[in-house]
C-alpha positions as CSV (number, residue, x, y, z in Angstrom):
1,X,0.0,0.0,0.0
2,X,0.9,3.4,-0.9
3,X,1.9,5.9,2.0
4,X,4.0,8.7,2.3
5,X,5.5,8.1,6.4
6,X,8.7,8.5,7.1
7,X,8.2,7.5,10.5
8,X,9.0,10.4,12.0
9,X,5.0,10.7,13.7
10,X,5.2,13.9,15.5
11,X,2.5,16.6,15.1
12,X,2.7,20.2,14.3
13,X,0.5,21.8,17.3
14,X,-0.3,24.6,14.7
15,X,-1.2,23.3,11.3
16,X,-1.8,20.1,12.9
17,X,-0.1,18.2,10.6
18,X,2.7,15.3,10.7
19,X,6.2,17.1,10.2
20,X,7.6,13.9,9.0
21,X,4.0,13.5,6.0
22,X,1.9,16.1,6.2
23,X,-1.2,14.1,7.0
24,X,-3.5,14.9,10.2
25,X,-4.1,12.3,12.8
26,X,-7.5,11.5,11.1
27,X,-5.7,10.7,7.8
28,X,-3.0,8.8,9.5
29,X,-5.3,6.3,11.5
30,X,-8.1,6.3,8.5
31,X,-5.2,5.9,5.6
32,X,-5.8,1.6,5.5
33,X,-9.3,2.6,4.7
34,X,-9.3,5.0,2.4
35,X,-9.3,3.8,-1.7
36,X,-6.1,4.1,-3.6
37,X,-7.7,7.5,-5.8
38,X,-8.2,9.1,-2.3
39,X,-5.1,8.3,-1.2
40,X,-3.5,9.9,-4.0
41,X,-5.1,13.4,-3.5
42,X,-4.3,13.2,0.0
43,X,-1.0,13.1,-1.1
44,X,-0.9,15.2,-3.8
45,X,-1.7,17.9,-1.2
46,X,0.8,16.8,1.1
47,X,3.8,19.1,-0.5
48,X,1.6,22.0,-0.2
49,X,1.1,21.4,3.4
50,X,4.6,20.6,4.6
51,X,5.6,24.4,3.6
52,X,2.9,25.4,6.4
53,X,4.9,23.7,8.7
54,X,7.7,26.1,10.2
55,X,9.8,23.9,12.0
56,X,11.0,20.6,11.9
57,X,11.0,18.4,15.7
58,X,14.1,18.1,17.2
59,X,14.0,14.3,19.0
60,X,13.8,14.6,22.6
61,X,14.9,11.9,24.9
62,X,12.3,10.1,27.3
63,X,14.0,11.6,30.3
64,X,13.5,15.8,28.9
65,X,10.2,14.7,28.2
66,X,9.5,12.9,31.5
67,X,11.2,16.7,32.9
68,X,9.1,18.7,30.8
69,X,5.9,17.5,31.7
70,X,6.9,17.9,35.6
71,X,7.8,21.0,35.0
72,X,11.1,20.9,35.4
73,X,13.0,21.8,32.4
């Protein structure tokens, strides 16, 4: 099956679309069910969107996040 992941799966808070594919969270968990023509102009748009996008993730470790969401970094 057709897909355009690259599996870097992290969400843009903003545009709310994956900075690795451009798809939203809808599209990602849908994609198995969609046919092959509306996959296609899913990603036909997915260029487009991946401009919107500002900035790319930088990885963070389990430990800055498990910090962060204390509150402590």
């Amino acid at each position: 099956m057709e897909s355009p992941c690259i599996l870097v799966c992290s969400i843009d808070m903003v545009t709310g679309y994956c900075f690795g594919c451009g798809r939203t969270r809808d599209e990602i968990g849908a994609w198995t069910l969609y046919t092959p023509e509306e996959r296609r102009a899913i990603m036909a748009a997915l260029p487009a969107r991946l401009e919107t996008v500002e900035r790319k993730p930088r990885r963070e470790t389990r430990r800055s996040r498990m910090a962060r969401e204390r509150g402590e970094a």
